[in-house]
KETORTOR-910996 format. One record per residue: x, y, z of N, C-alpha, C in turn; residue in one letter. Coordinates in steps of 0.05 Angstrom, whole numbers, plus 5000, padded with zeros to 4 digits. Layout:
N
XYZXYZXYZa/...
//
This chain:
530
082880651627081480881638080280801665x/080281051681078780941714075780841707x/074480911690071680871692071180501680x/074080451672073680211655073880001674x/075980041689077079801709075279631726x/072479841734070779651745069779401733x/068679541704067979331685069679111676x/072579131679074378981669073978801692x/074678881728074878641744072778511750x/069778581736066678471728068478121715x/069478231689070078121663072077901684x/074078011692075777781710074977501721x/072577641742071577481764068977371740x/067777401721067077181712068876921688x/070877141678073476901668073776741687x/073976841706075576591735073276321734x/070876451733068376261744069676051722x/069476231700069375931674070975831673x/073975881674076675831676075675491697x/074875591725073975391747072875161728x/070175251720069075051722070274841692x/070974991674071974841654074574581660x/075674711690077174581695076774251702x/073974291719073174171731071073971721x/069474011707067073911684068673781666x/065773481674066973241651064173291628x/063073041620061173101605058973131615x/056873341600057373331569059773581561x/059973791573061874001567064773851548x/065873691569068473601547066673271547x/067473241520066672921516069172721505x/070072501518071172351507071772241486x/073472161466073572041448073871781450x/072171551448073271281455074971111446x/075771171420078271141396080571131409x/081371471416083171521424084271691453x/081971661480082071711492082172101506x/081572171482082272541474079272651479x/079372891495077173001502076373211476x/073973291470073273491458071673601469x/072673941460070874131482066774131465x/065474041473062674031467061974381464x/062674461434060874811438059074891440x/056374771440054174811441053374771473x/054674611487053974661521055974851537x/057774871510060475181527058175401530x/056775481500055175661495053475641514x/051575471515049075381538050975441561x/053375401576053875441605055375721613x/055975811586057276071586057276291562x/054976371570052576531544054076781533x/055776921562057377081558059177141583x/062077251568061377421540063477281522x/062876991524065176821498062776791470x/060176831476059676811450057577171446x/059377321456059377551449060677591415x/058477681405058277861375060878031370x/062777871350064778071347064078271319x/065178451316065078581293067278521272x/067278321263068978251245067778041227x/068478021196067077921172069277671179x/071377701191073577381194071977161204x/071677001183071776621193073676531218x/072676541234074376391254073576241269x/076376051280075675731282077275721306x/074675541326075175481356077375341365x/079675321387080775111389080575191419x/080774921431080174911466081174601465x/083474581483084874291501084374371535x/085074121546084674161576087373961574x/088673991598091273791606091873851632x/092873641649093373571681097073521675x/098273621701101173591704101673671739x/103273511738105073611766108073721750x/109073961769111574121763113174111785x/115374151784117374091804117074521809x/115474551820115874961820113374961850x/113874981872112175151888109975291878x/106575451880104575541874105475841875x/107476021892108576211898109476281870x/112076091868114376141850112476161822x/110776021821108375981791107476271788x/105876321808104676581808105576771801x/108076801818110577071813110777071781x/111676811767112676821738110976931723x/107576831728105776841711105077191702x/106477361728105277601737108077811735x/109377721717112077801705113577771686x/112477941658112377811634115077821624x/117377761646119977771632120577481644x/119877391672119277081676117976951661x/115977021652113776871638115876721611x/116776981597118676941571120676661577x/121476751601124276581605123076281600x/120976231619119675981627118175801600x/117676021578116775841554117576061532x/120575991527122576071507121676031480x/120175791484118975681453116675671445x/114775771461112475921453111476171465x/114076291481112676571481115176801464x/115176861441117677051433117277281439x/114877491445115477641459113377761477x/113077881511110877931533112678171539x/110478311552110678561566107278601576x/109078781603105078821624105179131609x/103279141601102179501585101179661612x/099379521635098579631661098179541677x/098379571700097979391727095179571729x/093279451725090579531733090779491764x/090679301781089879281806092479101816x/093579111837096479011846095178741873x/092478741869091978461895091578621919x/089478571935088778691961091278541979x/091578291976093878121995094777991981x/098378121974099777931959098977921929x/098477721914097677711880095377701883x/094377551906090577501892089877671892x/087377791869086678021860088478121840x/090178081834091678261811089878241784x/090978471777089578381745091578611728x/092178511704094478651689093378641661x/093778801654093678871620096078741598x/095978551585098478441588098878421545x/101678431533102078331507103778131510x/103477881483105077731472104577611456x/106877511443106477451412107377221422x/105777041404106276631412107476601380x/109776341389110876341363111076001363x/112175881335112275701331114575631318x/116275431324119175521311120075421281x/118275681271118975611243117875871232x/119275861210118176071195115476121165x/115375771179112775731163110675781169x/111175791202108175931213107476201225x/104776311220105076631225105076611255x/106176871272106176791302102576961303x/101976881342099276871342100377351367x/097977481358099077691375097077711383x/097377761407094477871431095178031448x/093178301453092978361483090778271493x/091878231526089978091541089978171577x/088078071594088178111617087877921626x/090077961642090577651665090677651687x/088677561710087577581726088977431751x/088977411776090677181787089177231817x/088176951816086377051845086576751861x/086476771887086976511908084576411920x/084076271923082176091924083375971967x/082976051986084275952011082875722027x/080275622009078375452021079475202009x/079975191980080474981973083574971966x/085175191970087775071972088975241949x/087875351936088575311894089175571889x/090375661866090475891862089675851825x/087876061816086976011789089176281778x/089876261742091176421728088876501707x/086976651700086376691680087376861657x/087476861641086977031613083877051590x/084777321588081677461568081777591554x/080877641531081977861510080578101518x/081978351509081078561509079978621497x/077778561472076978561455074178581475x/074278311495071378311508070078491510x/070978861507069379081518071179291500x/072279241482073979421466074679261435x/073179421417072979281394075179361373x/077279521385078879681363082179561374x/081879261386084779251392085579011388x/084478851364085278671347086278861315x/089778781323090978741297092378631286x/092378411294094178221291094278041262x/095877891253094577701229095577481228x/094577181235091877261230090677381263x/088477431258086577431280086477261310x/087277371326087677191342085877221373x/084077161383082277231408082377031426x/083377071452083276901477080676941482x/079576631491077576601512079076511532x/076876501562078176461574079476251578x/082576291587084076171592086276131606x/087975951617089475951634089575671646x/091275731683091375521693089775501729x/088875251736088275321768090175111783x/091875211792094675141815094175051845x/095374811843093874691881096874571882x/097774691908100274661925100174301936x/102474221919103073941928105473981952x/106573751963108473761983111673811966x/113173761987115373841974116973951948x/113974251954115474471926114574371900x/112174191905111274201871108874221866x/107274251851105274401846103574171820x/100174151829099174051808097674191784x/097474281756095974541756095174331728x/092274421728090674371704090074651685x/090874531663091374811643088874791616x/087475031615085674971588087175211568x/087075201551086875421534085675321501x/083875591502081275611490081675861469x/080775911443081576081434079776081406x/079776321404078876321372081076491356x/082976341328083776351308082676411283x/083876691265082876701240082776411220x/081276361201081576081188082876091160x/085976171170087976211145088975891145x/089675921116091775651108094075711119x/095575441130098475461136099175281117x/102075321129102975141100103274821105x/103074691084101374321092103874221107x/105674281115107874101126106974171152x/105874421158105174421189102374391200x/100574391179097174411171096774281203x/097073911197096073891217096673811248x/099573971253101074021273099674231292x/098374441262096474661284093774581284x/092974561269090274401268089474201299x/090974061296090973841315091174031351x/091574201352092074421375094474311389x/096174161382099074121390100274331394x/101574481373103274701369101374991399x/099075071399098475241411097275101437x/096474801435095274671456096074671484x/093974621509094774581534096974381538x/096674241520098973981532101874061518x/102374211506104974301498105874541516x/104174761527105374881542105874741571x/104174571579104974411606107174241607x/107574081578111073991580112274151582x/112674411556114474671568114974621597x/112974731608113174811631114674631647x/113674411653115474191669117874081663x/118374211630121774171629123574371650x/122074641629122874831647123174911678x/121474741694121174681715123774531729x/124374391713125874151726128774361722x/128974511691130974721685132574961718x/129875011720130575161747130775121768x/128974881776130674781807133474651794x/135074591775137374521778139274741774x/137474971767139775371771140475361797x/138375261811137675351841139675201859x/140074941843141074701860144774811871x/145574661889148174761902150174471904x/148474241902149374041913149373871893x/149373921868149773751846152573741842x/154173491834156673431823156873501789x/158073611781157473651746159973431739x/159973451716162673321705163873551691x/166773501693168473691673169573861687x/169174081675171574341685169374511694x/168874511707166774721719167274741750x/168374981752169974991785167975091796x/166275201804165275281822160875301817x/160175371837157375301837156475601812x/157875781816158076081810158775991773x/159975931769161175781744158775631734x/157775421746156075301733152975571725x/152475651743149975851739150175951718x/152776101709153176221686153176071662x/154175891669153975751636151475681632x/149375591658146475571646145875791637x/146076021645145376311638145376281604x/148276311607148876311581147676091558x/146775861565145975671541142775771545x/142275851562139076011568138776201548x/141176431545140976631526140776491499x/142176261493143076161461140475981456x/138175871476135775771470134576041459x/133776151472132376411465133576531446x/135676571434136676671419136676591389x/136876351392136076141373132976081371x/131176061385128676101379126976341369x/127976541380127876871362127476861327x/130876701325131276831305130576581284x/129276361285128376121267125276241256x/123276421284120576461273119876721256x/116876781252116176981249116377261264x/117177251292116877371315118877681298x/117177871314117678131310117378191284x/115778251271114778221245116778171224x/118777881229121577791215121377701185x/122477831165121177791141122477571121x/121277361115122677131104122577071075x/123877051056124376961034124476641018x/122076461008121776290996124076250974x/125576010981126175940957125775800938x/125375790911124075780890124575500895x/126675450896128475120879128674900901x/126775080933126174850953124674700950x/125374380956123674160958120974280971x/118974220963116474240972115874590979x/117174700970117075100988117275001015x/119774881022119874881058122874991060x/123975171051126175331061125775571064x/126375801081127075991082128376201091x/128976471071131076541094130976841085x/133076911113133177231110135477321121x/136277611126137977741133137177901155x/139477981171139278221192141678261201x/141778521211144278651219144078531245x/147078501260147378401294146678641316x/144978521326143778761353146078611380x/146378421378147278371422150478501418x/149978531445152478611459154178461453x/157078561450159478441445160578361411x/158278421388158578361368159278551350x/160678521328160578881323158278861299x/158679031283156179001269156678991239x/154878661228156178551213152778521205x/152778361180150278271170150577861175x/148777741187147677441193145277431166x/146477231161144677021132143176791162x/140876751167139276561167137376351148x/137276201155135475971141135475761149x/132875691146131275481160130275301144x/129674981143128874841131127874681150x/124874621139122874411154122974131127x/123173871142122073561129120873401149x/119973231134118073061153119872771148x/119872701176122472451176120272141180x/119871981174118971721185119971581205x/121071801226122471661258121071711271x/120971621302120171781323122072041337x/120772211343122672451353124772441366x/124272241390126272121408128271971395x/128171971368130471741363132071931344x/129872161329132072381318133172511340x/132372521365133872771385136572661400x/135872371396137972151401140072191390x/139772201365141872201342143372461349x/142072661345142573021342144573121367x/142973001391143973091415147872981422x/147772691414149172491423152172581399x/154272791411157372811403159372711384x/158072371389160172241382158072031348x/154872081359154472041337153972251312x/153772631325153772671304156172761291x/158672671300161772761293162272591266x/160172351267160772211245159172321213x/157072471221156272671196157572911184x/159372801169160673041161159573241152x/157073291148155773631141155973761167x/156373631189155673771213158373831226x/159673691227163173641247165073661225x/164973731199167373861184169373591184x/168773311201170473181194171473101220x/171373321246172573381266171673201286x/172573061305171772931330170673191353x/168073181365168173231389167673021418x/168673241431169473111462168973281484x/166773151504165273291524167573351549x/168273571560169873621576167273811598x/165473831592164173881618160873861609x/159173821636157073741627155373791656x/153073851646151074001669148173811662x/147173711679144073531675142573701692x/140773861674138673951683135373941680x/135373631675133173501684132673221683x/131073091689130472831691131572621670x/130772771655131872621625134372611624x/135872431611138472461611138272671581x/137272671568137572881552137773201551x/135773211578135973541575137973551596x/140173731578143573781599145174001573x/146574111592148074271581150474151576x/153074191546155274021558156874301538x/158874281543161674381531164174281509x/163374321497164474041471167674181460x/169974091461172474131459171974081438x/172874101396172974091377175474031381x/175173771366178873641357179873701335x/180673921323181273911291183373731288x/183273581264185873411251188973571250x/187173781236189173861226190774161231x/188974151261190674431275192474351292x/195374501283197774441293198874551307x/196774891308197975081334195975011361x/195975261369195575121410192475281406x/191475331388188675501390186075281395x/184675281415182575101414179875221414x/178375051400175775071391173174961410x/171775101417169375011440166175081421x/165374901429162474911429160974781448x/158975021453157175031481154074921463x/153274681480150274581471148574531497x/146474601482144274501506142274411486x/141174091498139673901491137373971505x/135073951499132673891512130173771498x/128673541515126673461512123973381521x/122073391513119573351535117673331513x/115773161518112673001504111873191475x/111973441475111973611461114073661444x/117373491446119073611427120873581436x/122473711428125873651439127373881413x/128973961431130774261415133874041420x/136074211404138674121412139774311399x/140274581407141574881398144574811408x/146174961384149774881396150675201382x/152375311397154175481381157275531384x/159575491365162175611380162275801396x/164175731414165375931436168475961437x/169376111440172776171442173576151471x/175976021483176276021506176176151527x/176876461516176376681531174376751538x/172476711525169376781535168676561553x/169576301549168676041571170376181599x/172676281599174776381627172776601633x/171676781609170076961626167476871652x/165776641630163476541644164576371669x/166176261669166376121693168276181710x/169576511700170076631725167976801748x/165576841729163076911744162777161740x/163477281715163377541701160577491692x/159677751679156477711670158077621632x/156077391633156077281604153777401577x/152677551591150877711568152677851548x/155777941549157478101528157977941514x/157677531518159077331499157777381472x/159277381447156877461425155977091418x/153877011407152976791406151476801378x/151876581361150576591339149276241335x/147876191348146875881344144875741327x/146175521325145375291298143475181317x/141575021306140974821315138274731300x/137674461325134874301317132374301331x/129974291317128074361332126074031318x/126073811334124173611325121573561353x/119173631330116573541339114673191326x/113773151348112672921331110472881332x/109372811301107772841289106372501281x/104572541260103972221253102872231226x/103672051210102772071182098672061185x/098172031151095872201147094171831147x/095671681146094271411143093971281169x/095771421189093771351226092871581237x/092271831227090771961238088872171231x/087072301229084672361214084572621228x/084472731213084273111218081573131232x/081573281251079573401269077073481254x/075573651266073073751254072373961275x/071474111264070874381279071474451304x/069474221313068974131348070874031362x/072474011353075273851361077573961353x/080174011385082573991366084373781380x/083473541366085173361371085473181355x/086672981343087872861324087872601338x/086572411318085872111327088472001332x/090472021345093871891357093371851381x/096271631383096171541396098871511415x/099771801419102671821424104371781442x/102871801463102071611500105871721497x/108271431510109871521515112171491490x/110971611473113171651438113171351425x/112371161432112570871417110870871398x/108970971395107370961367106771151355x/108071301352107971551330109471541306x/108971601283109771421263112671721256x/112271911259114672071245114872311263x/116572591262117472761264117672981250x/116973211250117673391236121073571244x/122473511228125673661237125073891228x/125874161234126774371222130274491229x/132074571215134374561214134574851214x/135575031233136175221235139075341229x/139275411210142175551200143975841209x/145275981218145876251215149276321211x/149376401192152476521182151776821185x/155176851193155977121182156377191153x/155277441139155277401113158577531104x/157677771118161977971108161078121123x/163878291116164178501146163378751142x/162178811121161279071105157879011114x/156079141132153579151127152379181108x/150578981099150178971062147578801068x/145078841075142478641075142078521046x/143778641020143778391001144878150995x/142877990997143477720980144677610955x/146577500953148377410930147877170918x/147677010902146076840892148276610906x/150776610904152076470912151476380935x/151876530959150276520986148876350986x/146376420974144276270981143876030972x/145276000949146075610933147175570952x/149475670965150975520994149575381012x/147675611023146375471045144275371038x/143475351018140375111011141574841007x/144474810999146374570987146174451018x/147574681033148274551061146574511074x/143174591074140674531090141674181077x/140274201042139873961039140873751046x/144473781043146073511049146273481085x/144573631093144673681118141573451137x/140073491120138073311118138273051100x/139673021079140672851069141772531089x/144172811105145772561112144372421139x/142772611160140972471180139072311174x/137472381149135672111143137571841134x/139171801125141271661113142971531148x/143271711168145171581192141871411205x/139471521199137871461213136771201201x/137671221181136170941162137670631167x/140070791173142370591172142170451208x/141570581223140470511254138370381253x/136170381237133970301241133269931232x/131669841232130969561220128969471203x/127769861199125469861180125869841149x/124469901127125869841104125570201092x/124870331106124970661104126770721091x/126270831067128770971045128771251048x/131071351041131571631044129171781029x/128571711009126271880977123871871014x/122371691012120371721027120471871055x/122871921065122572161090121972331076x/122472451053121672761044118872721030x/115572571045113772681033112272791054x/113473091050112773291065109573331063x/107473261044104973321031103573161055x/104672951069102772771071102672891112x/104273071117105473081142102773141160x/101773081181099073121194100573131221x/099273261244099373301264099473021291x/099373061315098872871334099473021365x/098272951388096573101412097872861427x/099372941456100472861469098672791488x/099172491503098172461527098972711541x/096972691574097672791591100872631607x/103172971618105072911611105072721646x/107372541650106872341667107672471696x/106572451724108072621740111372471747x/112172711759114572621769115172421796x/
//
């Protein structure tokens, strides 16, 4: 409403103040941990420096429990290109596929006297976690974006609407931004330094113990997980952008390559959709899973190009005794996982084209030719993967493709009609419960020590499944079905703890990767610049 907006850009311009100074303030506000080098936000001098309106009186009987990280990064993205995304909730989506499942602006309150600064937008999205073990977080909020020309910087805030409107929490659980966000100072050549807090109050529901203290620990919703996002993703799009890269393989033209990133862009997102809670997605426990960590469900096919059939999903989370980097090693790498027969049917693959889009040699797109043994006609089998990794995790989503749809994409047709149904892996790393000690109120950080992945004692895998069930639309479940795919989760996790045991030099037995009970969280250094 007109009479509201003044009060709202009141509410802005003091988010911004705190946003600033939180950025900026060492102790007592954030205090050190000397253990493990991890800041905790001090609440009692948040309160004392910022009276209101974060410790404004809500009306609600909910227990809820503070979490606030701070984290520093340089990004390979211009302060411009940041801005634009932050202030376009269909960029925003693209740029953190794996924790934002779904944004939209509800109103452009104010459009910026010059350019963005000044904007302020009314904004939704649901934060997800890729699993279906965890509930996603929903908020509306206002996000503010204002320039700073003295000192160079541009600040991003966010604020819940709640601050002045008590009827627009419904989410579950409960979920309220303080302020939060990022403040952006223009480095040279197109990259950008930006210190990120995010601060928040959460209802104080149980999750379930395999992820307890993944969230606990403020990993999963923490500053330092969306700033790797981000600088993967970062590195993701100056190489869309790039013209002068050599690829390997069959990829004729610069036009060719765009599209197939397009396209493994759509099968991340597509594949991250459909593993969480996101869009109120309804999941089914199975009884006879190790520890209650499987689940699954049905839905009819919505994308273009598919006709309409019913998809069986299911998902299974374990806790591995590796480091993440050495499962994403395994997962990512063709030729070692052709030798697990739950996964390659037996079949050799072989990279015939391949796109590196970022620093890592891991995060790349490749094109995988399927060798069947025992196919004797001229029909060939493709599968399109994209690997990615960063401090926070590492994905490796793959799905078949038919040739015709590859002639489509890299003749430079739009690839959104390809239909896409993708598998894949989602490993975070974590640290058992005997090196690290669950937080306490005042803190979300977790005594680790995960610096650059050498001492973290394990991983959480989750194995993402999706079949076609038959060609008759039928959302019921057949018992058969579902013994199929819990057999094939299992021997599916079976045989990677088993290739991983057999690589290693530790005395790690298969029985002990699955004590899911004991699984605890762990908080990433700040990520390293480029």
């Amino acid at each position: 409403m007109e009479e509201g907006k003044g009060f709202a850009m009141g509410l802005a311009l003091s988010s911004m103040d705190e946003l600033v100074k939180m950025c900026h303030a060492m102790e007592p506000l954030w205090i050190k941990n000397n253990e493990n080098g991890k800041e905790v936000l001090n609440r009692e001098e948040h309160a004392r420096m910022f009276p209101w309106p974060s410790n404004r009186k809500q009306n609600s009987s909910a227990v809820m429990k503070t979490e606030a990280t701070r984290d520093c990064a340089v990004v390979i993205m211009n302060t411009i290109n940041l801005v634009d995304a932050f202030l376009d909730a269909n960029k925003w989506m693209e740029l953190f596929p794996s924790i934002v499942a779904r944004a939209k602006t509800v109103q452009v309150i104010t459009t910026g006297v010059c350019g963005a600064s000044g904007s302020l937008h009314l904004m939704y999205a649901e934060l997800h976690v890729l699993s279906p073990l965890v509930p996603t977080r929903e908020t509306y909020f206002l996000r503010f974006c204002q320039q700073n020309v003295e000192e160079g910087t541009w600040g991003i805030v966010d604020f819940a609407l709640d601050s002045f409107h008590d009827n627009t929490q419904s989410s579950f659980p409960m979920y309220r931004r303080r302020p939060s966000g990022c403040v952006i100072q223009d480095l040279p050549n197109g990259y950008s330094r930006l210190t990120w807090i995010e601060h928040a109050e959460i209802e104080d529901k149980p999750v379930h113990q395999i992820f307890g203290q993944y969230i606990y620990s403020g990993m999963a919703f923490g500053a330092h997980r969306w700033l790797a996002v981000l600088q993967r993703q970062c590195e993701r799009v100056a190489s869309l952008m790039a013209r002068n890269i050599s690829d390997l393989g069959v990829i004729p033209s610069p036009e060719a390559r765009v599209n197939m990133m397009r396209l493994a862009q759509r099968m991340i997102r597509t594949f991250c959709l459909n593993i969480s809670t996101s869009s109120g997605q309804s999941w089914t426990a199975l009884p006879d899973s190790y520890d209650d960590t499987v689940r699954i469900t049905t839905r009819k096919t919505s994308e273009r190009g598919q006709s309409h059939r019913v998809i069986i999903s299911a998902v299974s989370t374990t806790w591995l005794p590796y480091p993440h980097f050495q499962v994403f090693d395994l997962l990512r790498d063709e030729h070692r996982r052709s030798q697990l027969e739950i996964l390659s049917n037996g079949n050799a693959l072989h990279e015939v084209a391949h796109i590196a889009n970022g620093s890592h040699p891991g995060n790349c797109i490749s094109l995988l030719r399927i060798n069947v043994a025992s196919n004797s006609s001229q029909h060939v089998d493709l599968m399109l993967q994209e690997s990615c990794t960063d401090q926070s995790g590492s994905l490796v989503v793959f799905t078949t493709v038919d040739v015709e749809s590859i002639q489509l994409a890299m003749s430079g047709e739009d690839p959104s009609c390809i239909p896409l149904l993708p598998l894949g892996f989602v490993i975070v790393p974590v640290e058992s419960s005997s090196s690290s000690t669950v937080s306490d109120a005042n803190s979300t950080q977790s005594n680790s020590e995960y610096g650059n992945g050498h001492n973290n004692s394990g991983c959480l895998l989750t194995v993402g499944l999706q079949v076609l069930a038959n060609t008759i639309p039928s959302e019921k479940l057949n018992f058969s079905s579902v013994t199929a795919i819990n057999n094939h989760l299992c021997n599916t996790v079976n045989q990677i703890t088993a290739a991983l045991s057999n690589s290693t030099t530790t005395n790690t037995t298969t029985s002990s990767c699955l004590d899911n009970g004991n699984a605890v969280g762990s908080c990433n250094e700040p990520t390293p610049e480029p």
